[in-house]
C-alpha positions as CSV (number, residue, x, y, z in Angstrom):
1,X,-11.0,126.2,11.1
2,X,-9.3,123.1,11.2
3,X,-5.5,122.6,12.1
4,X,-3.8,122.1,9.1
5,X,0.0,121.3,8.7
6,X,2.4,123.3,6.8
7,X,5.3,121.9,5.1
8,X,6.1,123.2,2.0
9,X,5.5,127.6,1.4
10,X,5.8,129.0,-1.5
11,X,6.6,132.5,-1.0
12,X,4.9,134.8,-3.7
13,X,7.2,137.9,-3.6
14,X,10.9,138.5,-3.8
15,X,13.7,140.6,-2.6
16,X,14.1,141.9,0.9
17,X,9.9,140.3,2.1
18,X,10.4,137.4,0.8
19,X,13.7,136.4,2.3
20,X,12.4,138.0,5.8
21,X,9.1,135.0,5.3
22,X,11.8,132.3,4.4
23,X,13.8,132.8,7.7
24,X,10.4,132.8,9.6
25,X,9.6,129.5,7.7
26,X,12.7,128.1,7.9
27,X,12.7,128.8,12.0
28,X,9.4,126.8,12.0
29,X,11.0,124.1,9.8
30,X,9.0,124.3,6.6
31,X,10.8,124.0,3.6
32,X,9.9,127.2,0.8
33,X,9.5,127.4,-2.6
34,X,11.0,131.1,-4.3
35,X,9.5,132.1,-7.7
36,X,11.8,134.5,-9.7
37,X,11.5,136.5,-12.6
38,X,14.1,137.5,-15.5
39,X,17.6,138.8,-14.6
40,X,16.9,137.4,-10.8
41,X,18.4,133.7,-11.3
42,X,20.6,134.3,-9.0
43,X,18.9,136.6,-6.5
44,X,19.2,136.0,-2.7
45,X,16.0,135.2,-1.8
46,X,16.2,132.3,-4.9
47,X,19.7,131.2,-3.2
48,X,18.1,131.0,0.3
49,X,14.9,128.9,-0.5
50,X,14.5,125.0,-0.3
51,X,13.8,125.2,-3.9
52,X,12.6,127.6,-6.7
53,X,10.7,127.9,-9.6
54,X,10.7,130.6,-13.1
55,X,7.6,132.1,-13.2
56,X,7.2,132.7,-17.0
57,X,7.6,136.7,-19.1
58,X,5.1,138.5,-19.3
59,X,3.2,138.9,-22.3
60,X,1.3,141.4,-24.1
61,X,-2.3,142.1,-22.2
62,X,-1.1,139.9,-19.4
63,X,-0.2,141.1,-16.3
64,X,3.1,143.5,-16.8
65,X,5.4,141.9,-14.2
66,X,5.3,137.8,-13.9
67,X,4.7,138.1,-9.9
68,X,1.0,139.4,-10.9
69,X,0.2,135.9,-12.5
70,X,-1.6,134.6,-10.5
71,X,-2.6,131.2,-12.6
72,X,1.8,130.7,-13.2
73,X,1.9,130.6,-9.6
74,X,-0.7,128.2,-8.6
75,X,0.8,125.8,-11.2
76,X,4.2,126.4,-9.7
77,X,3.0,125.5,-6.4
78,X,0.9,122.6,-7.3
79,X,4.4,121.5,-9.3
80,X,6.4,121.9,-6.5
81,X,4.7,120.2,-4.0
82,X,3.8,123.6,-2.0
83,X,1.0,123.2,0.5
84,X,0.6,127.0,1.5
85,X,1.4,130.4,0.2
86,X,2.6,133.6,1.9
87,X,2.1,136.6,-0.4
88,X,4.3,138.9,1.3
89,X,3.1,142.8,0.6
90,X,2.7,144.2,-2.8
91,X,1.8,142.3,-5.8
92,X,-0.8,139.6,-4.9
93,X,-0.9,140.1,-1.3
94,X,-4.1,142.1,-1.3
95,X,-5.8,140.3,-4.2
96,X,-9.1,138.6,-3.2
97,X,-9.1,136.8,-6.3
98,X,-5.5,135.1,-5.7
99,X,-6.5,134.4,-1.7
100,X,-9.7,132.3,-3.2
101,X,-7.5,130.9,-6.2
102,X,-5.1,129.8,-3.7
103,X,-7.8,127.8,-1.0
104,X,-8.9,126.8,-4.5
105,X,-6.3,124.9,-5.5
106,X,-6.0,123.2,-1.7
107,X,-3.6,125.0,-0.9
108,X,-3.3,127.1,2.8
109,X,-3.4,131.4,2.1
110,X,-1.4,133.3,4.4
111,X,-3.7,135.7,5.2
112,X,-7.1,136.5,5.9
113,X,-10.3,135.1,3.8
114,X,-10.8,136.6,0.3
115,X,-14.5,137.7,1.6
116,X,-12.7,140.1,4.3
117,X,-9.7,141.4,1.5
118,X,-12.4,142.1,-1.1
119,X,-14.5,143.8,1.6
120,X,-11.9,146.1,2.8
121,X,-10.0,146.5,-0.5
122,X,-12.5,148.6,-1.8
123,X,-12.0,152.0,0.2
124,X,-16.1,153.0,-0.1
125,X,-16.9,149.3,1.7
126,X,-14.0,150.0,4.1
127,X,-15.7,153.0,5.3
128,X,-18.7,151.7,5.6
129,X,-17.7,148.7,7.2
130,X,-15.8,151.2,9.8
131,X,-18.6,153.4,10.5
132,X,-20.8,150.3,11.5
133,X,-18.2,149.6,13.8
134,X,-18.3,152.9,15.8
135,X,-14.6,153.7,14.0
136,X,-14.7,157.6,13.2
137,X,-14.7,158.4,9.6
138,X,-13.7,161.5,7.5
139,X,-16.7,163.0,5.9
140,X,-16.5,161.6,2.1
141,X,-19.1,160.0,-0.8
142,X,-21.4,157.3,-0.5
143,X,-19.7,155.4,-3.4
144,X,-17.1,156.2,-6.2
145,X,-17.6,159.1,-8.1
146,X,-18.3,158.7,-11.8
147,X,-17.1,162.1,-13.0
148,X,-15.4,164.7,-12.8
149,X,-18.4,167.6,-13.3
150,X,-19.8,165.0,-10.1
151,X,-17.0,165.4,-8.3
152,X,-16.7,168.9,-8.3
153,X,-20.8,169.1,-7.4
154,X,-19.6,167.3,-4.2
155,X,-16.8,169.4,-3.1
156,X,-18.4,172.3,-3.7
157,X,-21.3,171.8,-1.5
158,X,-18.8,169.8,1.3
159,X,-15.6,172.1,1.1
160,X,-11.8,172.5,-0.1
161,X,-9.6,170.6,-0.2
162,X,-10.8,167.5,-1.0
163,X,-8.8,164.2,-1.9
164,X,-9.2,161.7,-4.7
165,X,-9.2,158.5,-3.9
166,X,-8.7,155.1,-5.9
167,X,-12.1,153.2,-4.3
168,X,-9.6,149.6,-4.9
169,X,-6.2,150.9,-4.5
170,X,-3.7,151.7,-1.6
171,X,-0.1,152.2,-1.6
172,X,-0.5,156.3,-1.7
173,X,-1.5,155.0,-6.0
174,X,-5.0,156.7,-7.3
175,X,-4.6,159.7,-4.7
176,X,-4.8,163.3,-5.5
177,X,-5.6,166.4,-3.7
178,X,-7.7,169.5,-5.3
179,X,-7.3,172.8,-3.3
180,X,-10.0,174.1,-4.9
181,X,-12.6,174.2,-7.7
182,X,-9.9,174.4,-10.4
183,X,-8.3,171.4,-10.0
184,X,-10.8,169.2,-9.3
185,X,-11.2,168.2,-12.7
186,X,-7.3,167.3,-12.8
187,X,-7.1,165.6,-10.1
188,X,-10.4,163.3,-10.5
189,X,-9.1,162.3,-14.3
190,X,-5.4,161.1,-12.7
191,X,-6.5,159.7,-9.8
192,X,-8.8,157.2,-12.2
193,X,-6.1,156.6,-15.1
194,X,-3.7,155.9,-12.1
195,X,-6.1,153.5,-10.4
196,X,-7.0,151.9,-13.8
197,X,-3.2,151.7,-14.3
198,X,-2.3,149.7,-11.4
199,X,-5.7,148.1,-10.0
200,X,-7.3,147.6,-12.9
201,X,-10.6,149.9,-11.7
202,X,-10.7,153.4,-12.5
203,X,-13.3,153.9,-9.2
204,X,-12.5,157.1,-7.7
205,X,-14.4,158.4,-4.6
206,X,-13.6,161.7,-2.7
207,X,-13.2,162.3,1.0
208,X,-12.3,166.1,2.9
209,X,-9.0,166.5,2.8
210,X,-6.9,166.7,6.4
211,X,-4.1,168.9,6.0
212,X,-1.0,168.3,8.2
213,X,-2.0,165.3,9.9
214,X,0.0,162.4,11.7
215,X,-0.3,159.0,10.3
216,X,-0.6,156.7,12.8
217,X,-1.8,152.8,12.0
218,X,-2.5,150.2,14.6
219,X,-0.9,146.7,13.9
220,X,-3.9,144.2,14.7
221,X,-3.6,140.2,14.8
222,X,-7.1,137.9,14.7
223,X,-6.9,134.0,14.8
224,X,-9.3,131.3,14.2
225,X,-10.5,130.8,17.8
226,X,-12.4,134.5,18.3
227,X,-9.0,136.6,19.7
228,X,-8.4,139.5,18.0
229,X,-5.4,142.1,19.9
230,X,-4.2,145.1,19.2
231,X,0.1,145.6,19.5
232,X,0.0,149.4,19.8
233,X,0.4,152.1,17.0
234,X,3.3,152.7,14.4
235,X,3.7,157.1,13.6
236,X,4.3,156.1,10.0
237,X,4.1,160.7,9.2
238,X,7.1,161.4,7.0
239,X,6.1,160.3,3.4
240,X,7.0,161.1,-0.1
241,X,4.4,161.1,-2.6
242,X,2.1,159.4,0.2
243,X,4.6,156.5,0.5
244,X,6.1,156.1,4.0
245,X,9.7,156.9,4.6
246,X,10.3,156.9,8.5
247,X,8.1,155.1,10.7
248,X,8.7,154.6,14.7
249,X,6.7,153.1,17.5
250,X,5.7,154.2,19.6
251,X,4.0,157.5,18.4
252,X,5.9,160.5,20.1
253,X,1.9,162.2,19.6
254,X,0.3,159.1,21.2
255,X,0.2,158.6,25.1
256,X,-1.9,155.9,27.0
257,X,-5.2,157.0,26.9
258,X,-5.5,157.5,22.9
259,X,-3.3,154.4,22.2
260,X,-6.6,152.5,23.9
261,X,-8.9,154.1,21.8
262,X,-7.6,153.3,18.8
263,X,-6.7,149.9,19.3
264,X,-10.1,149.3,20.8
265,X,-11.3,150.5,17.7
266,X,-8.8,148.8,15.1
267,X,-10.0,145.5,17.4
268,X,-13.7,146.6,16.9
269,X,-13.5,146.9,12.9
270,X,-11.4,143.5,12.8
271,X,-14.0,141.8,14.4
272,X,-16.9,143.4,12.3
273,X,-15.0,141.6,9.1
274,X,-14.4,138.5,10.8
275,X,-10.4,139.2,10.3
276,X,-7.7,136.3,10.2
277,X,-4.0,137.0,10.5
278,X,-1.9,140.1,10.3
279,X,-3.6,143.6,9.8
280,X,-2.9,147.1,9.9
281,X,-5.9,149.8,10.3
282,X,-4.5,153.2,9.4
283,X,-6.0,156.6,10.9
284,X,-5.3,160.0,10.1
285,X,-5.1,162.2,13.6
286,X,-5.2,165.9,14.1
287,X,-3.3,168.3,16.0
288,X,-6.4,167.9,18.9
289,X,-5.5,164.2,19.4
290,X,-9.0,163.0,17.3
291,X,-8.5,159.8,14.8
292,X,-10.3,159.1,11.8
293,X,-10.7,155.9,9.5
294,X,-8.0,156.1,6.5
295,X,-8.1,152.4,5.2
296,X,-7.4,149.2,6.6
297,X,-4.3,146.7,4.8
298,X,-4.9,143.1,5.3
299,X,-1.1,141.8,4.5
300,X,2.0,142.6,6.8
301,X,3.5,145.7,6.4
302,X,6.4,147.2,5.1
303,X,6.9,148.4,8.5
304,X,6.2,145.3,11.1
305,X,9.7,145.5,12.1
306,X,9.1,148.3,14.3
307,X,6.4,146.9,16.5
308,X,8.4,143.6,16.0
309,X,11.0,145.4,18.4
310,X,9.0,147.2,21.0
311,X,7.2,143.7,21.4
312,X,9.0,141.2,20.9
313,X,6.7,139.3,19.0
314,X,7.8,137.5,15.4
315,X,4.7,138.7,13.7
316,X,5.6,136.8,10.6
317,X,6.1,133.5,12.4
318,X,2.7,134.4,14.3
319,X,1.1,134.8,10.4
320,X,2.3,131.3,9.7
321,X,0.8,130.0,13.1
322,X,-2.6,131.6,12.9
323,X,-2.6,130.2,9.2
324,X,-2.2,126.3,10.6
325,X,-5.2,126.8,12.7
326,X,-3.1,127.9,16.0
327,X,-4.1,130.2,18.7
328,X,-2.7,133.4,19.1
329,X,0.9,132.6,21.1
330,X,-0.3,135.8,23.0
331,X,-2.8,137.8,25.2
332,X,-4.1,141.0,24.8
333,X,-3.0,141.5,28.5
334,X,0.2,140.6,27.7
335,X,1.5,142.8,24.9
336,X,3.6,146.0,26.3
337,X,6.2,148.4,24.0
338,X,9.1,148.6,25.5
339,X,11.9,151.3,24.5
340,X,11.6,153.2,20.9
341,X,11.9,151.7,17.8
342,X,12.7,153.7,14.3
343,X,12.7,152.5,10.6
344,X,14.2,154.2,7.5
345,X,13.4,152.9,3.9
346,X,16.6,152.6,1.8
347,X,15.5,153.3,-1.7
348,X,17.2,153.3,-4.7
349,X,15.8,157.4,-5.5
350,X,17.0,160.6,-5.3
351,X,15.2,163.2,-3.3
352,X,16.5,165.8,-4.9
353,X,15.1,165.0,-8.1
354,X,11.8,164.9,-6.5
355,X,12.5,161.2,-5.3
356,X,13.3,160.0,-8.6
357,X,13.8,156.1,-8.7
358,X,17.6,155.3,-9.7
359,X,18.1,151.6,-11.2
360,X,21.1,150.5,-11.6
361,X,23.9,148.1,-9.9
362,X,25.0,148.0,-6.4
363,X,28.8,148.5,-6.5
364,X,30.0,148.7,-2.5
365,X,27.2,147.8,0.0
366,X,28.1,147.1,3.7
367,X,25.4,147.0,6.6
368,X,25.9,148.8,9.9
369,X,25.6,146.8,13.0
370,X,26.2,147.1,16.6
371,X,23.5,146.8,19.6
372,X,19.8,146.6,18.6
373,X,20.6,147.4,14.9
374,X,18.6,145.2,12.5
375,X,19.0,145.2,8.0
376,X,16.0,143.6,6.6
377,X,17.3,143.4,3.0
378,X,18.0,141.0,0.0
379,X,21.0,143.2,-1.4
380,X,24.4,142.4,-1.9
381,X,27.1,143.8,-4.1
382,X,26.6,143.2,-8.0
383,X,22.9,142.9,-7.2
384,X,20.9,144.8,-10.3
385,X,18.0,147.0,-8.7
386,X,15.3,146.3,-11.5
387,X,13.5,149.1,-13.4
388,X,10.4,146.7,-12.9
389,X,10.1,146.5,-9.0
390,X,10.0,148.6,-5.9
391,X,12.6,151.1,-5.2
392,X,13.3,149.3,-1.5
393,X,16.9,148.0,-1.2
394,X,16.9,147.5,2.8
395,X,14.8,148.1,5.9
396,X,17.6,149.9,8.3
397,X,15.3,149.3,12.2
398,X,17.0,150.0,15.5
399,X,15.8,149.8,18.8
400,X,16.6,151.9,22.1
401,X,15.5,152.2,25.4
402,X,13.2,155.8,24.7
403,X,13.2,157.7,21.9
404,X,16.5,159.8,22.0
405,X,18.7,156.9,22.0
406,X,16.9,155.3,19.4
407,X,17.7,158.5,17.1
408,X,20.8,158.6,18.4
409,X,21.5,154.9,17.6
410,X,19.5,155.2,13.9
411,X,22.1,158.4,12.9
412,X,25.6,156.1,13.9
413,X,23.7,153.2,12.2
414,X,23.1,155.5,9.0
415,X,26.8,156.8,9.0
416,X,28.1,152.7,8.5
417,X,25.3,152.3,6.1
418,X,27.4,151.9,2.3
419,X,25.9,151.4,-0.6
420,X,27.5,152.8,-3.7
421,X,26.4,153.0,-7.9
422,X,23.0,154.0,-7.3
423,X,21.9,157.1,-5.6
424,X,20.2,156.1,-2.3
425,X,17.8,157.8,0.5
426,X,20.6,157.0,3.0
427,X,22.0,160.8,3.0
428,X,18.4,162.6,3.7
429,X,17.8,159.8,6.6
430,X,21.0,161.1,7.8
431,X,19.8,164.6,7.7
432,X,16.2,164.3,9.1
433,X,17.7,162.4,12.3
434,X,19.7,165.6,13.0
435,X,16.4,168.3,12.0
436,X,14.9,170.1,15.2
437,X,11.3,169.3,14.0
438,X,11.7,165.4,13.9
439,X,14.1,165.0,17.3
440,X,10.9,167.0,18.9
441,X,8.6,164.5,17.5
442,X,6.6,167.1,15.8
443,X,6.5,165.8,11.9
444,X,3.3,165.5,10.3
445,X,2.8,164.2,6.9
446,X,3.5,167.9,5.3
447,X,7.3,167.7,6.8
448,X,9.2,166.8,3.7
449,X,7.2,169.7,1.8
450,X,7.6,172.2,4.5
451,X,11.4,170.8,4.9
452,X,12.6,171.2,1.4
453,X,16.3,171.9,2.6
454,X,16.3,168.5,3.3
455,X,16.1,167.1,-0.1
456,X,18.6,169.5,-1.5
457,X,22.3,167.7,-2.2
458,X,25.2,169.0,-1.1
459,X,26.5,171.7,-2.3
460,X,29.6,172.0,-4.8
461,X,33.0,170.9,-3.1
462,X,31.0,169.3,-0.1
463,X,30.0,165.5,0.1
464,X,28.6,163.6,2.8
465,X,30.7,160.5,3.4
466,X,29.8,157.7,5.5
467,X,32.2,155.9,8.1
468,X,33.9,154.1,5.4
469,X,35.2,157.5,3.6
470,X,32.3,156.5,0.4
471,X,30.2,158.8,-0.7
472,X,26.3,157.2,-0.3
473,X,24.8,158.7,-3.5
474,X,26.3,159.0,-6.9
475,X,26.1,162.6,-8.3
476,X,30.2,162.2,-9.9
477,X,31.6,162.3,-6.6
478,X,35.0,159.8,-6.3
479,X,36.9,159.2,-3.1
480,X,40.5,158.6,-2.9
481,X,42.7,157.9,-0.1
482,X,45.7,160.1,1.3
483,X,47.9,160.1,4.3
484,X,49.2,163.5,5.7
485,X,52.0,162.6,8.4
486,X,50.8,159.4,8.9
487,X,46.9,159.8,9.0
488,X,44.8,158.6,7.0
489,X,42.2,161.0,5.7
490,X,39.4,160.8,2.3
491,X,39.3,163.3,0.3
492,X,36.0,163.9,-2.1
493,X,36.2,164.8,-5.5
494,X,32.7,166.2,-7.6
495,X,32.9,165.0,-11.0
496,X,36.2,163.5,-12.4
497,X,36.8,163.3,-16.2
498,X,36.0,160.1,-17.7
499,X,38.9,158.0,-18.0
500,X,40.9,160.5,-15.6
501,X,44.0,159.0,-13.9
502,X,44.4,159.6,-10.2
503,X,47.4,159.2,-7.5
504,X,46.8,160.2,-4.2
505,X,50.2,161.4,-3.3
506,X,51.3,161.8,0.3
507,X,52.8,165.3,1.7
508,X,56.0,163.8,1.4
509,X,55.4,163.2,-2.3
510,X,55.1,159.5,-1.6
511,X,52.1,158.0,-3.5
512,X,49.5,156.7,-1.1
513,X,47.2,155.4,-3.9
514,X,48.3,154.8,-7.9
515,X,45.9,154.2,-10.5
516,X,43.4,155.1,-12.9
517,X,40.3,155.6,-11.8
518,X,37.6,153.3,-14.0
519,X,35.6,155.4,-16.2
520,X,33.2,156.3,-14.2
521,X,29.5,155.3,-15.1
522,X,26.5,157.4,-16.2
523,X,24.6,159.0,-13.1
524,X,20.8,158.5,-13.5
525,X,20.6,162.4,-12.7
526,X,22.2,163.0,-15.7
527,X,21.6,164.4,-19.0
528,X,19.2,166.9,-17.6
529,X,16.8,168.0,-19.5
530,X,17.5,170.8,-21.0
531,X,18.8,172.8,-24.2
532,X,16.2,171.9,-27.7
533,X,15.7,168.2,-26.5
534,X,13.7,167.2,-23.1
535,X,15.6,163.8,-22.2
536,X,14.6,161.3,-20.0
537,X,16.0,161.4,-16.3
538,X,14.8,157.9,-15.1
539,X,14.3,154.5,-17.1
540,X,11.1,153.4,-17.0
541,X,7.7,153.4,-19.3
542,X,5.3,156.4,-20.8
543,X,2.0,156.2,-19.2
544,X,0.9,160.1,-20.3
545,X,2.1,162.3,-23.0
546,X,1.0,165.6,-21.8
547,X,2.2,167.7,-25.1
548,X,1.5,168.0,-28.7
549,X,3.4,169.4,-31.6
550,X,3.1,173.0,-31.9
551,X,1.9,173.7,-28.4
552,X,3.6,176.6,-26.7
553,X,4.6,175.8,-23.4
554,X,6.5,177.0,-20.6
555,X,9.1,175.9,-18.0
556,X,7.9,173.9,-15.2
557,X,5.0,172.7,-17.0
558,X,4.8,168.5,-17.1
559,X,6.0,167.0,-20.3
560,X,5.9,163.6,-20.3
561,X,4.5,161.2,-17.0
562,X,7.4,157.9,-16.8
563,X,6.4,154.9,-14.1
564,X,9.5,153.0,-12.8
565,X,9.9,151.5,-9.7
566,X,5.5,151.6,-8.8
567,X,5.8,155.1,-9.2
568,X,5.0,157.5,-11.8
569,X,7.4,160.2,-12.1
570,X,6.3,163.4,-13.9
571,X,8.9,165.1,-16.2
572,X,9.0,168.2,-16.2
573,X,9.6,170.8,-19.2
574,X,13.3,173.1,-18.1
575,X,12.3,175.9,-20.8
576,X,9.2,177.5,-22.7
577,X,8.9,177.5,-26.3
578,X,7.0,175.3,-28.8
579,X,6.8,171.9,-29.1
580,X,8.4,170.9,-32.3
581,X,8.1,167.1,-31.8
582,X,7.5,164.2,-29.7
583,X,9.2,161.1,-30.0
584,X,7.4,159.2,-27.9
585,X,4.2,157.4,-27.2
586,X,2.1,155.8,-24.3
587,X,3.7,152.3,-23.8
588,X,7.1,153.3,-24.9
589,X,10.4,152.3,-23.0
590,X,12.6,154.9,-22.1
591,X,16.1,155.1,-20.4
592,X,18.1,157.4,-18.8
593,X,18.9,159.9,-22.1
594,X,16.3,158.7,-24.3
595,X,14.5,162.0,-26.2
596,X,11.5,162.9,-24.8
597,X,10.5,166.1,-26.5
598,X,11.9,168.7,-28.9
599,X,11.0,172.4,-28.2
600,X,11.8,175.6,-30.4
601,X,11.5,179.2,-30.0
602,X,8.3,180.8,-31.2
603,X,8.1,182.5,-34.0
């Protein structure tokens, strides 16, 4: 591969990845190019950039958000003047078809060849391409399943549970698990509308289920000149919906002797696809120490930062080097972790709602900082967390010299962490750094399941407040301040009228704080479903109806499926009865409120 200059990147992604590859760029001294969508004029990432570009709406039976077209981008990079493009992760960033659109169009891809993303983006390929390689594999099919009565044949003869896997997809979307016979069925039939949904291939295939393993990934780098490293192993275990949530490196399960193995054999499947760039090979490993294939990303990862810090190593810079035809700027001999590192996703959800996404618009927001702390975000105050995108609002990374102080270090950086009008992720972060299990290094990808006390809010007349005195989600609790003899001290009030005027009056009967509190804005949590109507919780679109008038149903079953924020969020009926309408419809917008179902006593 020839050396070829970058000047000009246009950066296809925004928010918090996108203004992480602008500083990287920007350190190098190449101008960037942002591309925005609506309602994101004035977003940071748009503000930081050289220069930047509109991409255009989306229309009907084109791609549903404007960072998926890929033929608006190439036209805004051959506009601007771009001479290379960084995908970021998410959207594009594992599309073989945008990689060759890109080299197409003369223009330098950020990545690796659209050959190796096609090969390893569909999962059956990826295991095939890992066996060759002497990479152990879960027992699984030979190629996608076509249906459901199939898929059942092959679990049946192979063994429960089983999971159901989109054959293109990653990202925890097109995955299901069936315990047993009966819900194979289920399971095969959601796991293919899903993967249809958001990849555009129904292609299912089906693969023994581990139960209560670690996640553990190795971060692999490849250049053009035949060197291909391994930079040790992220424990990326405590998940939500098979999305990661906490990841650290280096693995508390993972000692010397393992950490070789699998990096010799992430380093063995590279080469077998002739990898270029940034790479992460995932593996699932049991409670005996043995590893087994998962999938492979070819993109950077949500959670670089991580190894980033027990290497020292700018692996977004190194992306941009290895993409101009440079050698790797280290040795394989050369790579050590050093000290702990931990990451906690801030997402705009609440985990008590079974990690409900919660659009809406920043009010307060203030970073911790201190030694070895590190934000990657794109959020400010004001800032509008879009219905359309990713729940992420920051990246919260600390480093320490072993594990302890890292935890130690993540739990003060979580107290300063403020971010008010949407409900965040911030409290249960706060909560899992204090829980027995995860200080002992013990989690395993069933720990939010078999820790449910974690996701439960505080009770009544209780609020966890951060360092500021501000209350981190926003279930109707208000703050105000008082001084009693001369300290000051926040006192937490659950659910204040609207339109309620507040003083915070000192013991002395001074007032501390006059004024009326501003009517206070609709929590996403709330109206609950509940009474004749099922209302909608989140704002977001239909995708499944699961109802029909007249059906008699009972509480707990699922009502209506809503996707916001890349994840489908399943609405659950609060009483039995009969359904006496539906008022809505595959396709259909919802927001927080909207009427789902009606349901009536039976007769």
């Amino acid at each position: 591969m020839a050396r070829a200059k970058v000047t000009r990147l246009l950066v296809a992604n925004r928010a918090e990845i996108a203004v992480r590859v602008i500083r990287a760029a920007r350190d190098l001294g190449i101008e960037t190019v942002a591309v925005y969508g609506p309602g994101e004029e004035r977003a940071r990432h748009v503000r930081m950039a050289t220069d930047a570009w509109r991409l255009p709406d989306p229309i009907p039976g084109g791609p549903v958000v404007s960072y998926l077209d890929v033929d608006a981008i190439i036209a805004i990079a051959r506009k601007s003047g771009a001479d290379a493009v960084h995908p970021g992760y998410g959207f594009l960033s594992e599309n073989a078809a945008f990689a060759a659109a890109c080299v197409g169009a003369g223009l330098t891809f950020v990545g690796p060849p659209a050959t190796v993303i096609a090969a390893m983006g569909d999962k059956v390929e990826a295991r095939r391409i890992a066996a060759a390689a002497g990479v152990p594999i879960v027992a699984g099919t030979d190629g996608p399943v076509a249906s459901a009565d199939e898929a059942r044949a092959w679990a049946d003869a192979n063994g429960y549970p089983v999971a159901v896997k989109a054959s293109g997809g990653g990202g925890g979307r097109g995955f299901r698990v069936a315990p047993g016979p009966g819900d194979v069925a289920s399971a095969w039939e959601e796991s293919s509308a899903e993967a249809a949904r958001f990849f555009n291939d129904p292609a299912v295939y089906l693969e023994r289920y581990v139960a209560r393993p670690r996640h553990v990934e190795i971060q692999v780098f490849a250049d053009t000149h035949g060197n291909v490293v391994s930079l040790g192993e992220r424990d990326c275990s405590i998940q939500r919906r098979h999305q990661k949530l906490v990841e650290e490196s280096p693995s508390p399960a993972v000692g010397p002797d393992l950490r070789a193995a699998m990096g010799e054999a992430a380093v063995a499947l590279a080469r077998q696809t002739g990898y270029v760039g940034a790479g992460t090979v995932e593996f699932l490993l049991d409670d005996e120490g043995r590893f087994s294939f998962l999938e492979m990303n070819t993109r950077i990862q949500v959670e670089h930062p991580v190894t980033e810090l027990v290497t020292g190593i700018d692996l977004v810079r190194e992306q941009l080097l290895v993409a101009m035809g440079q050698p790797l700027s280290f040795a394989a001999d050369e790579v050590a972790l050093r000290g702990h590192a931990i990451e906690c996703r801030i997402n705009a959800e609440d985990p008590s709602r079974q990690f409900a996404p919660t659009p809406g618009t920043i009010g307060q927001y203030v970073e911790p900082g201190g030694f070895s702390v590190r934000v990657d975000s794109a959020a400010e105050p004001g800032m509008e967390i879009l219905p359309d995108y990713d729940s992420l609002i920051a990246k919260l990374v600390v480093w320490g010299r072993d594990r302890d102080e890292a935890i130690a270090r993540m739990a003060g950086a979580l107290a300063e962490f403020t971010v008010s009008g949407v409900t965040t992720t911030i409290p249960l972060h706060r909560r899992i750094m204090a829980d027995a299990d995860f200080r002992a290094g013990s989690a395993t990808t069933a720990y939010l399941p078999e820790h449910p006390d974690l996701l439960v809010t505080s009770p009544a007349g209780t609020v966890e407040l951060d360092a500021a005195g501000s209350s981190s989600g926003s279930d109707g609790v208000e703050t105000v301040l008082v001084e009693v003899d001369g300290r000051r001290l926040t006192v937490a009030v659950r659910g204040w009228p609207v339109g309620f005027a507040v003083g915070a009056v000192a013991t002395d009967g001074r007032a501390a704080r006059n004024g009326s509190r501003p009517k206070r804005r609709s929590s996403v949590g709330a109206p609950a479903a509940g009474g004749p109507d099922l209302l909608s919780t989140i704002q977001g679109t239909v995708v499944r109806v699961a109802v029909a008038i007249g059906q008699d149903v009972t509480a707990g079953e699922v009502a209506v499926v809503v996707s916001a924020m890349k994840m489908e969020n399943e609405i659950t009926l609060t009483t039995g009865g009969r359904v006496s309408a539906v008022h809505v419809v595959a396709g259909d917008a919802v927001r927080v409120g909207s009427p789902l179902v009606s349901i009536e006593s039976p007769s």
